[in-house]
N, C-alpha and C positions, 0 to 999 in steps of 0.2 A: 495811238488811235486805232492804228490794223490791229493790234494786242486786246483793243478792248474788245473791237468788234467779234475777232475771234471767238472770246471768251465767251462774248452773249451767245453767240450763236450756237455754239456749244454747249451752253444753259438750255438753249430752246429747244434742242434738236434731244437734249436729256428728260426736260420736263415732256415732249410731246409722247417720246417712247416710255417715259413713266406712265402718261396719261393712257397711252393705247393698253398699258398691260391691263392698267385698272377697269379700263373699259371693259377688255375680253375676260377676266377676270371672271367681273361681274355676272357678265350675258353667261359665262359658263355656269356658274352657282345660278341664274335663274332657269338653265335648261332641267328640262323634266326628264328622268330616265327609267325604262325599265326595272334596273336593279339597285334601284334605289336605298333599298332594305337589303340589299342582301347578306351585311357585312351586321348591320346593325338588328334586324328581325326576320332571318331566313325563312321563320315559318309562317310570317304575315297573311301572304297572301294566301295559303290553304289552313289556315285558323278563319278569314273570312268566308272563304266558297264554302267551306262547313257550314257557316252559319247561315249563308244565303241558299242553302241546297234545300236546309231542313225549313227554313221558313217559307220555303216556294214550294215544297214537297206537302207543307200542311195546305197553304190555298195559293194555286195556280196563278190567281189574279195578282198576287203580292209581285212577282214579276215586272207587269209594265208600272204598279206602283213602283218598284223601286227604280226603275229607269229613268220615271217621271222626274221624281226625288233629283238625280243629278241633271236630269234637264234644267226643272225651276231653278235648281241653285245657282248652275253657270251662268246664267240668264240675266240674272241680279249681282255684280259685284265680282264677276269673271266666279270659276269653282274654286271657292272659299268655306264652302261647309255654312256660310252664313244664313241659308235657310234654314238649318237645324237649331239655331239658339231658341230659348223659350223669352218669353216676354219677364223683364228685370227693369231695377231699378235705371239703367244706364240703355235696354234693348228694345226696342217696337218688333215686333216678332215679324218677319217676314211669313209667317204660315196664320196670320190677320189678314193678308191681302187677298182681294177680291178671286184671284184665278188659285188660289193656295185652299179657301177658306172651305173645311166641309168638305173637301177632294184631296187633298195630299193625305199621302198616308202611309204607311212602313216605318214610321220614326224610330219605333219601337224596335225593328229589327237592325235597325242601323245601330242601334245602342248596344244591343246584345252583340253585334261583333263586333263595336269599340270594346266593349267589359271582356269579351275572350280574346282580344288583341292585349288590352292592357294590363292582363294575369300575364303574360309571358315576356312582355316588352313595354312597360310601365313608359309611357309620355314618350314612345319612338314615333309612333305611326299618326298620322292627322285624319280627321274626322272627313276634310275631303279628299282625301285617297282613299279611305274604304268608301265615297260614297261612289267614289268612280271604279272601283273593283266590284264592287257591290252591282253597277249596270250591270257589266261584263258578264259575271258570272249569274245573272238571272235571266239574262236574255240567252244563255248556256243552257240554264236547268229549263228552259220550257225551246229545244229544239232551235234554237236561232244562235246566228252566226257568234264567234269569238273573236276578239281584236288583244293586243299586246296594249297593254293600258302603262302609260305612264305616270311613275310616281313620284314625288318630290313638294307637294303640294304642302300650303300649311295655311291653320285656319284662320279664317278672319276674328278681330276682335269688335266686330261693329255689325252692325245688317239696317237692312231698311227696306222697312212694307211700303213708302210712297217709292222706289224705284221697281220694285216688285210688281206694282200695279200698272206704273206706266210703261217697263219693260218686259213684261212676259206676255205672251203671245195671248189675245182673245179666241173663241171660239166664232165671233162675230169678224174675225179680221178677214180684210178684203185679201187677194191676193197679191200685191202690191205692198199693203201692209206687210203681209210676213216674209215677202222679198227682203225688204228695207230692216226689217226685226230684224231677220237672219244676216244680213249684210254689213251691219252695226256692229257683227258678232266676229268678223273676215269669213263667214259663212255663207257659201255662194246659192244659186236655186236648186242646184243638184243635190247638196247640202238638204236641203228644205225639205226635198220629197221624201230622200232617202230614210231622213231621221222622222219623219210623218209615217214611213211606214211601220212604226214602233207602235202606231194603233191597231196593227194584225192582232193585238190581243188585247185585253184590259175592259176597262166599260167604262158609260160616260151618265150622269145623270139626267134624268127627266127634263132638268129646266132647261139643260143644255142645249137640245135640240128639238123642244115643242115646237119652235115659233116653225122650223123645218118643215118637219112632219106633217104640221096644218096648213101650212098656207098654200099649198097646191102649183109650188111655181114648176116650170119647166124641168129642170137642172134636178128634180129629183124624180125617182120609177114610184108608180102611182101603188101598186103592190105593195112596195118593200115600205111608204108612210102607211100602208093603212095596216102591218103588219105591226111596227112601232108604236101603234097607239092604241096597241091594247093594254099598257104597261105605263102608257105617256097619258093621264089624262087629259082632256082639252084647258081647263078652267085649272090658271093656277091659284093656289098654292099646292092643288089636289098632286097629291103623286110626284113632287116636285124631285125626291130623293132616290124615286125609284131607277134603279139601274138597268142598262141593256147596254149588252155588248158593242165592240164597235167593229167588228167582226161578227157577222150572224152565222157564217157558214164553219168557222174553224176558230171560235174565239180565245181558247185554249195552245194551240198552237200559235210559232213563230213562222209562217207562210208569208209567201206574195199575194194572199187573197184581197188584202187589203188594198191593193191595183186592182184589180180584177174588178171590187166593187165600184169602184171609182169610175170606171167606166162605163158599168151598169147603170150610174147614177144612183146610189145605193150605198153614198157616203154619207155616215152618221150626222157629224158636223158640220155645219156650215165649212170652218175651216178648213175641213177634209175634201169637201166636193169641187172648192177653187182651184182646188190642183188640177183638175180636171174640168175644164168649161172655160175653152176654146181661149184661154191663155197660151202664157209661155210657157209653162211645164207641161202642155198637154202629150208634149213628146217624150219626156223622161217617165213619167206615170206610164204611157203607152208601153215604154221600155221593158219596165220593171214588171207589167203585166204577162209579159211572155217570155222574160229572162230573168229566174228566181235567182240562179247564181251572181248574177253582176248585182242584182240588189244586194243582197247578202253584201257583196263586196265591199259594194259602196255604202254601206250601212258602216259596215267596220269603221273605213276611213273617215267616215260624217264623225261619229261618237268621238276618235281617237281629235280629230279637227276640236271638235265641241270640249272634248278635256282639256284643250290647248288654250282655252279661253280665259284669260288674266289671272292665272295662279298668284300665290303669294309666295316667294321661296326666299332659301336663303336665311335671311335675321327678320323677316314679316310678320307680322301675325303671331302665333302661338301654337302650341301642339295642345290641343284641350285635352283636361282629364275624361271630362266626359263630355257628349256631341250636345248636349243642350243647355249649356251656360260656362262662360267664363273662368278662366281658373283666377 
């Protein structure tokens, strides 16, 4: 009977240490690492910044597009490249949903550095690890901060435009809302403003922020709507497409102007001005208004946080041939 008991327990105490290696095993293969590629496509990472240099060097703006790009994506399905699929027999295209539709845009450039990734290194690199170097190095070519991006990422085989619409941030969201978005995300409020300040450049449409501009409430500087609406007609559909920056004074640049305004009340968005109007963030917007380098800082850390967000690694997903459908 002592003989048996031995032996079990000897069993258990083997299968538990089998079970722990598999566990750490695992969690190892799903950590994301810097040099991911290094062994497998050394020159990945500046075969991309090449291609994000020259397509932010042709138009400016392409920049906070492409930032946007891995925003929406992590947003929806953790960064899985799933908002890059096109719509297929088996896909509802997440760039159909309401906050994608008409406004996401760079696809195009994201393609061109999958095609000069995969001349050199044919099915190494994933469509969401250029789109997460691809942030990186555009917030680089237009003066804003650099972070250490993590790579090991691989693509999703699925997407979906009803999580897209219910999970990616409104322009209408209260600030409590995009607490809770961001929070959904292990994205804290510091998180929130930091990565909001990604609107120091880019533009936003007409429809976006008419209802803003006209309705004369408090929380916005009477100047800066009647400024806006030489571009915003009142009556829509008029003008609906027309663009203004979301940055008036430096919208080209990566600045902390984009606090600055926020305080002036002199935020584009709705989204944008809640940061500001006597909330909880009204003291980290303050921050970042007078301390360029700590935003910086904590921009880097917000983004590197936001890559972190439900990758697929390991045996997941697929390595696509190209970023907009299935192999």
């Amino acid at each position: 009977m002592t003989k048996s008991f031995s032996f079990t327990s000897h069993a258990n105490v083997a299968f538990a240490m089998l079970l722990l290696f598999f566990i750490m095993s695992t969690a190892s293969q799903a950590q994301l690492s810097s040099t991911f590629y290094d062994q497998t496509c050394p020159n990945a990472l500046a075969t991309i910044k090449s291609s994000i240099s020259r397509a932010v060097s042709r138009e400016s703006r392409m920049a906070a597009s492409l930032m946007r790009l891995h925003f929406h994506d992590c947003f929806v399905q953790g960064c899985d490249a799933s908002l890059l699929l096109n719509d297929s027999a088996s896909i509802v295209s997440e760039k159909n949903a309401f906050q994608n539709r008409g406004s996401a845009r760079g696809f195009e450039v994201i393609d061109d550095a999958k095609a000069q990734v995969e001349k050199i290194c044919p099915g190494v690199v994933s469509c969401a690890d250029i789109l997460a170097v691809a942030a990186r190095d555009a917030s680089v070519a237009v003066s804003g901060p650099s972070w250490t991006v993590k790579l090991g990422r691989r693509d999703a085989t699925r997407a979906s435009q009803a999580q897209a619409e219910s999970d990616l941030p409104l322009f209408t969201d209260s600030l409590d809302r995009l607490i809770s978005r961001f929070g959904d995300r292990g994205l804290s409020p510091r998180d929130l403003v930091a990565l909001s300040g990604a609107h120091t450049i880019g533009q936003a449409q007409c429809s976006s922020f008419r209802d803003r501009i006209y309705n004369n409430g408090s929380d916005i500087d009477s100047n800066f709507a009647t400024t806006r609406r030489r571009r915003c007609p009142a009556a829509a559909p008029n003008g609906n497409t027309n663009l203004a920056p979301l940055d008036l004074v430096t919208p080209n640049s990566f600045d902390y102007n984009y606090f600055k305004n926020l305080v002036q009340k002199k935020g584009l968005l709705e989204s944008d001005q809640v940061l500001f109007s006597g909330g909880s963030t009204d003291s980290i917007v303050s921050e970042y208004s007078s301390k360029p380098a700590t935003f910086r800082s904590d921009f880097g850390i917000a983004m590197i946080k936001m890559g972190d967000v439900s990758p697929l690694t390991g045996s997941a997903g697929e390595i696509r041939r190209i970023c907009t459908a299935l192999n």
